[in-house]
C-alpha positions as CSV (number, residue, x, y, z in Angstrom):
1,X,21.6,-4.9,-27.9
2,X,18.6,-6.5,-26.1
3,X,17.5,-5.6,-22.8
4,X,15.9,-7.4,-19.9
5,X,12.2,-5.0,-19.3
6,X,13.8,-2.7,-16.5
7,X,17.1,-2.1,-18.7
8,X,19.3,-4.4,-18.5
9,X,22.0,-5.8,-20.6
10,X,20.9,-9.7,-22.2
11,X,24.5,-11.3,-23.0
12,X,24.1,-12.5,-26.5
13,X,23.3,-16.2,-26.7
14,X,26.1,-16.5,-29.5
15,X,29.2,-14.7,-29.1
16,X,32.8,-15.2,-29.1
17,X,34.3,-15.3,-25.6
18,X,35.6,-12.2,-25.0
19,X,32.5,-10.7,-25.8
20,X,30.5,-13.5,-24.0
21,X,32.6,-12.8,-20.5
22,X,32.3,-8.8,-20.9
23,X,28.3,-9.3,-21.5
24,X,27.4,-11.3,-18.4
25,X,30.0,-9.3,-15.9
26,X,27.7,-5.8,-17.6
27,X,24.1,-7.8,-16.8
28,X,26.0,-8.5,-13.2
29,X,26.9,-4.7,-13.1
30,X,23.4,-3.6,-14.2
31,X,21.6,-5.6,-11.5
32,X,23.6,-4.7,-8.8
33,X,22.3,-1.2,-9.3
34,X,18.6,-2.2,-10.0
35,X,19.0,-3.8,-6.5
36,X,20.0,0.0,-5.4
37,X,17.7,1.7,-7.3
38,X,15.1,4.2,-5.6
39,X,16.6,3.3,-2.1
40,X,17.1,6.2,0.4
41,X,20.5,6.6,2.6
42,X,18.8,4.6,5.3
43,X,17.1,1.8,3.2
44,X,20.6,0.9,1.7
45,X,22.4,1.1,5.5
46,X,20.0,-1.3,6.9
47,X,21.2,-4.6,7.8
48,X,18.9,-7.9,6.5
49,X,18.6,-9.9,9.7
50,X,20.7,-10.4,12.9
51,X,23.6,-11.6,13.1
52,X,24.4,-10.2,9.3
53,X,25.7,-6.7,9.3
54,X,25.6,-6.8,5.6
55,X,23.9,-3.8,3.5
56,X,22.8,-2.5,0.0
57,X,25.3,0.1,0.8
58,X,28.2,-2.3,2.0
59,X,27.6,-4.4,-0.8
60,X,28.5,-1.5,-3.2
61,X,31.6,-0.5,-1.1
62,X,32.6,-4.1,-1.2
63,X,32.4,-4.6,-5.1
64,X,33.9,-0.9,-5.6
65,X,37.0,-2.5,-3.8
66,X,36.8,-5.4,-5.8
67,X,36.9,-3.9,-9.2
68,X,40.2,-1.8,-7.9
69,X,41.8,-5.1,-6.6
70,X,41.4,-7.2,-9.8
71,X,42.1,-4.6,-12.5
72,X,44.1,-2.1,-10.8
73,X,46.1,-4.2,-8.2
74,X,46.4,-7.8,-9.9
75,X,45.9,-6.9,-13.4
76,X,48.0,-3.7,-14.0
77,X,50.5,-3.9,-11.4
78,X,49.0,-0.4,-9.5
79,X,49.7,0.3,-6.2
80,X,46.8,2.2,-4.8
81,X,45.1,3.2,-2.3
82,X,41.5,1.4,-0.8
83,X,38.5,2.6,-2.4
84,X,36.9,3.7,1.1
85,X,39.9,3.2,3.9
86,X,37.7,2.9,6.7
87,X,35.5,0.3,5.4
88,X,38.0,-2.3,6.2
89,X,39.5,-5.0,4.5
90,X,36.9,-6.4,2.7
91,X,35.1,-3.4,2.2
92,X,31.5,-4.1,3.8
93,X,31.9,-1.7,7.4
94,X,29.9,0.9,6.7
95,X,31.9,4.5,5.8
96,X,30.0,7.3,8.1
97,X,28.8,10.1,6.2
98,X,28.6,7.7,2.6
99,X,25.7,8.3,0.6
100,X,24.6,5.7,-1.8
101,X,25.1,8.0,-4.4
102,X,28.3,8.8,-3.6
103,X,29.5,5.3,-3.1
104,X,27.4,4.3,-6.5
105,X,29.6,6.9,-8.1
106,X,32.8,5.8,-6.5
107,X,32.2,2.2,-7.6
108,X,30.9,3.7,-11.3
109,X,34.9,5.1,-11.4
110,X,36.2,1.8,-10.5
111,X,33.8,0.2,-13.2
112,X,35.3,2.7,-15.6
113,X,38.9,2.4,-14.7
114,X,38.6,-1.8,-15.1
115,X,37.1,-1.3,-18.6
116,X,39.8,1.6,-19.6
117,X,42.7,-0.8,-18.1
118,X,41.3,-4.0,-19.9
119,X,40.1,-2.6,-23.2
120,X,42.9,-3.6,-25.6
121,X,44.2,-6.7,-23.5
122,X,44.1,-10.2,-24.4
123,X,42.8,-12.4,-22.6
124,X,45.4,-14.6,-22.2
125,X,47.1,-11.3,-20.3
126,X,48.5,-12.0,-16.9
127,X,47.9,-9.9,-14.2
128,X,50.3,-10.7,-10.8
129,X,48.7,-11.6,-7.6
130,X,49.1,-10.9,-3.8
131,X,51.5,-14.1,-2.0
132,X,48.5,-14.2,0.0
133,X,46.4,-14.9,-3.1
134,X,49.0,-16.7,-4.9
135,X,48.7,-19.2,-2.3
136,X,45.1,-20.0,-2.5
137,X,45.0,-19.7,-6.4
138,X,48.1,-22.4,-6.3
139,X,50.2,-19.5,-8.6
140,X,50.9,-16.0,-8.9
141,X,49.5,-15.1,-12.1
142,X,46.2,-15.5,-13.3
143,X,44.8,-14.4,-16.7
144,X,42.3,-11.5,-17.3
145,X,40.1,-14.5,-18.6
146,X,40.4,-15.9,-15.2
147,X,39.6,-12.6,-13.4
148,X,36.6,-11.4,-15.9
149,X,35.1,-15.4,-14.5
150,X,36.1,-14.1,-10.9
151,X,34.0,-11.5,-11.2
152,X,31.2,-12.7,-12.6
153,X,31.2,-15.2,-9.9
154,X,31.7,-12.3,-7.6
155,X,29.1,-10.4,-8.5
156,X,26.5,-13.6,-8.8
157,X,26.8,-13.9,-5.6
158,X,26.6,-10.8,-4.0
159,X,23.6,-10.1,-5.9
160,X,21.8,-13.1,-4.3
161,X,22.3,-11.3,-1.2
162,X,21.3,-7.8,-2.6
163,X,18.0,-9.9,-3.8
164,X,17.5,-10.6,-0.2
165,X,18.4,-7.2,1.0
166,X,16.3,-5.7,-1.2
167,X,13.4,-8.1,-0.2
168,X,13.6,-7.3,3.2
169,X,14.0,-3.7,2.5
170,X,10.3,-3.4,0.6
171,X,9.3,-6.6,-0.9
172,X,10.5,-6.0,-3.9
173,X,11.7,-9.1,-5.7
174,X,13.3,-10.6,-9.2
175,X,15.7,-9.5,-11.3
């Protein structure tokens, strides 16, 4: 496998699709954490600018509670419990007493439990979704294909605003 110079996962530039989805939501995965990397409890609890309340820290509460609700709530039919209860419903309030490492772990889990749960699916598998979210989505099924894009999309995102974070945090840029 080739790797970017600090470590990360290149998606191969041929690949059938399964492994061409997988690949790009692990480079997604592996930035979000070089976006953490070498930040103290306080660095990744600061906020970028006013009015955003968004943090390094919330960002990795927030995507720890996505993984849960796309592999363990929508695609295997789980009823559990939020990652971090009082971070509230979208997961980005800061938990008190949450260390990054703690909440870097805690997502790591979810990581691990979405790979576990997906492993020997198709993906042409359905997973069910919310009524809430069957409304928007216009159905309430959607196929782990569709959820391994969701992700990826996801996570593209949110590391645009960990990019920014981090910038503001101690210059440090790319990636």
């Amino acid at each position: 496998m080739t790797t970017t110079p600090d470590g990360r996962p290149v998606p191969p530039p041929c690949a059938d699709e399964r492994t061409m989805l997988e690949s790009w939501l692990e480079l997604h995965r592996a930035t979000l954490v070089l976006k953490c990397e070498g930040l103290d409890d306080a660095q990744a609890r600061t906020a970028s600018v006013e009015p955003s309340r968004m943090t390094l820290l919330g960002l990795v509460q927030h995507l720890a509670e996505v993984e849960r609700t796309w592999f363990q709530r929508v695609f295997a039919a789980r009823e559990v419990p939020r990652v971090h209860p009082e971070s509230g419903d979208d997961g980005f309030a800061l938990v008190p007493g949450l260390t990054l490492e703690r909440a870097l772990a805690d997502w790591r889990a979810e990581v691990e439990g979405g790979r576990s749960l997906t492993a020997d699916a198709g993906l042409d598998d359905l997973g069910v979704l919310s009524p809430e979210n069957a409304q928007v989505a216009g159905g309430k099924e959607v196929s782990l294909r569709w959820i391994l894009v969701h992700l990826i999309e996801e996570y593209a995102r949110h590391n645009g605003h960990a990019d920014l974070l981090r910038e503001r945090l101690d210059g440090r840029v790319g990636a």
